[in-house]
N, C-alpha and C positions, 0 to 999 in steps of 0.2 A: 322741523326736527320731530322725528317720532318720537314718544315715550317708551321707556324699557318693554312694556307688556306687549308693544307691537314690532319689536327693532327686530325682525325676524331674521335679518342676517348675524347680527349682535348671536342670537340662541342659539343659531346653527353652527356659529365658530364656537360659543362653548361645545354646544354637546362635540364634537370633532376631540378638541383638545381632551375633556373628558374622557372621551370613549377610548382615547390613547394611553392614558393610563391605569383605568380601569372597565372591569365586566360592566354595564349597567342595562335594566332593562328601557325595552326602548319609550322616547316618547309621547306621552296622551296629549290629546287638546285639549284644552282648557284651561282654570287657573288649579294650581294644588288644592285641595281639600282638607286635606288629610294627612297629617305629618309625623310617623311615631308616634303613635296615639294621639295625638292632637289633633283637634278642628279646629281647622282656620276659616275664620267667617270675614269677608273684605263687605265694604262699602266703599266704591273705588267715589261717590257723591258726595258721600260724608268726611271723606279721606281717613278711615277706620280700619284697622283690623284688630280683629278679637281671635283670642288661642284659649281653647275650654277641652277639658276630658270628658263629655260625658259618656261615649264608650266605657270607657276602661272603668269609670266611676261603676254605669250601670253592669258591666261584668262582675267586678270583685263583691256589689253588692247583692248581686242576684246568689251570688255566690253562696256567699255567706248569708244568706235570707237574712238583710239587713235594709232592704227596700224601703221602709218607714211606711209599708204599707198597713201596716195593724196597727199604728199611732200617729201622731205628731212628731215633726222629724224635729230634733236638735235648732237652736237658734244661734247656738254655738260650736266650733269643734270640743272645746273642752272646759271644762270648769277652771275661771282663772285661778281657785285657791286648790285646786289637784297637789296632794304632795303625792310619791309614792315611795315603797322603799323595795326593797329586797325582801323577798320572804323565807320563809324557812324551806328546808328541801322538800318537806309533805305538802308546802302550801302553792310548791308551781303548777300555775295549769300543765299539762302536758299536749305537745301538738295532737296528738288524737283523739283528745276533749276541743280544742282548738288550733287552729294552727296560726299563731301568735306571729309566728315571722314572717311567713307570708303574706299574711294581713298587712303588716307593716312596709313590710318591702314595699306595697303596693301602694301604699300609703308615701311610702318615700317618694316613689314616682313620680307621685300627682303632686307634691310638694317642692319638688327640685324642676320641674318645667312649666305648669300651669295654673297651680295653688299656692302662689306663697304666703296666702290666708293660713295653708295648713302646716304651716314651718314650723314654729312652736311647737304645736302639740304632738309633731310626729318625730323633733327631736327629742321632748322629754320620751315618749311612748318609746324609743328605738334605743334608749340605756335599759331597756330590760328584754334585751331578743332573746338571752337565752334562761331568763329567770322570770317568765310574767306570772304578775297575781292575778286574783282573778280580779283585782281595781283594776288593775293596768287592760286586761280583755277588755274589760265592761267599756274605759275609756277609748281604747281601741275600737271597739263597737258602733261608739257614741259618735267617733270623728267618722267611719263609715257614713252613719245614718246622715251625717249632715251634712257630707259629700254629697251621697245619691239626692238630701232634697234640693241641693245647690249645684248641680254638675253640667249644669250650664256659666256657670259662675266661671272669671278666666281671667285674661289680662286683654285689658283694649289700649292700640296705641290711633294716637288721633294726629293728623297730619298738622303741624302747626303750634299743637299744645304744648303748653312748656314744662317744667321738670318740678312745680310745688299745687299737687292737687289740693292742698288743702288748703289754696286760695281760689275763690270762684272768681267767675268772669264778672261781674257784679262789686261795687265800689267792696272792702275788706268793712266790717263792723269795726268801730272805736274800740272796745277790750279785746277782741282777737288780733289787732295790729302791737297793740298796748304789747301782748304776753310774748306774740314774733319775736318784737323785736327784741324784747330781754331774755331771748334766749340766744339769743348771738352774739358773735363776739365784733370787734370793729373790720375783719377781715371779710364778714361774711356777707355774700350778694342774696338778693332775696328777690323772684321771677316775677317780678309782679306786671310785667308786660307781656308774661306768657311765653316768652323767647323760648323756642323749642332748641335753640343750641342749648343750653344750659340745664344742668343734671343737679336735679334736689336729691341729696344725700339725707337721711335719717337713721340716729342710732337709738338705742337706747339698752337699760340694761335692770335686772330685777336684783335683788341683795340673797344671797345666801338660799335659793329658789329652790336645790336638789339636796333633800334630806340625809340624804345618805355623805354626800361630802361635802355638806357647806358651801358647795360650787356656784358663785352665778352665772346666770345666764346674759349671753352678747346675743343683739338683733340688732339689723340693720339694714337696709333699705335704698336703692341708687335707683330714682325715675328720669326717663326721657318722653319727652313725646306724651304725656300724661299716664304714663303704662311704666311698671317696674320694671327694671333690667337683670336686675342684681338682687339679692338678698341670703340670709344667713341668719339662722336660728341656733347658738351653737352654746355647747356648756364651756365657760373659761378654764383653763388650762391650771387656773393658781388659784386660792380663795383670797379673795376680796376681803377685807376686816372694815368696810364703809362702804354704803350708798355712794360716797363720792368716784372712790377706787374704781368699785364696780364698771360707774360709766365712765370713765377713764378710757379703763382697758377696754371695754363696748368702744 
């Protein structure tokens, strides 16, 4: 039996069916590359693929001459203790000093398909698209500069690997099994055979994070294959009045 990348009958009945109900153009040989701004790099050896923007990174930063070529780039997208708030009406930058949404937009991009490194910071940075300071620029700036030095940075899924990277293939250390396991509950399976069926779920959640309304913040996280699938940086909808609440509704 052949493998899918060679079952060329297999490709010729999609594209058929395809072409039957839609325009598309025709086509090429070889494997994709290139996917809505995404590069896809395969190791069909390794059984690898990895999805990185560095297009789209090095455009928006060229863009905005935020290259990190006259410094040291960022080691982070953002400062974990960033609050910001709303400013007065004389204190908005204005898009022709910057253009604050567009940055962001683009920002969103790179965070909803191939950065979920940059989920955080471009959801607190995206409650001010039509009010930024000039904190919120500078921070906006700053997750730029550490895109373009990181914009090979991606998601790799590995054939085999199973759904809790933060256990190596290598026997677990005596205190990092110790802290696992009391953080679960008697329901919970824990991959330590690496079973790539099985999908490592991560939440968590900060207390009272966004100044302006007391909102915390929910993240969380759904791996396959040693690569995330899923994830979600998002402000909770109710204020929390405890740490516990918080990650609760997280």
């Amino acid at each position: 039996m052949c493998s899918a990348k060679e079952n060329s009958t297999a490709r010729d009945s999609f594209d058929t069916k395809l072409r039957a109900e839609f325009e598309v153009s025709p086509w090429t040989s070889g494997e994709a590359d290139w996917i809505l701004n995404m590069k896809v790099t395969r190791d069909w050896k390794k059984g690898t693929v990895h999805l990185s923007q560095p297009g789209a990174i090095e455009k928006l930063a060229t863009l905005n001459v935020l290259t990190g070529r006259d410094g040291r780039a960022p080691h982070i997208p953002m400062a974990p203790d960033s609050k910001f708030v709303k400013p007065a009406d004389e204190d908005i930058v204005p898009s022709s000093t910057w253009d604050y949404q567009s940055a962001v937009g683009g920002l969103l991009y790179w965070a909803l398909t191939a950065r979920p490194d940059l989920a955080q910071s471009v959801g607190v940075l995206s409650r001010f698209m039509s009010c930024p300071s000039r904190e919120a620029v500078q921070a906006a700036e700053q997750v730029i500069r550490y895109a373009y030095g990181t914009k090979d940075f991606g998601i790799t899924y590995t054939r085999g690997k199973g759904g809790s990277p933060h256990l190596s293939e290598v026997e677990v250390v005596a205190h990092l099994s110790v802290y696992l396991h009391s953080r679960k509950n008697e329901i919970a399976v824990e991959d330590t055979k690496g079973d790539s069926r099985l999908m490592g779920t991560y939440a968590d959640a900060d207390l009272a994070g966004d100044v302006g309304t007391r909102k915390s913040t929910s993240g969380y996280a759904v791996v396959l294959h040693g690569g995330i699938i899923c994830w979600l940086s998002k402000l909770q909808s109710t204020v929390a009045l405890s740490t516990a609440e918080a990650e609760r509704i997280a």
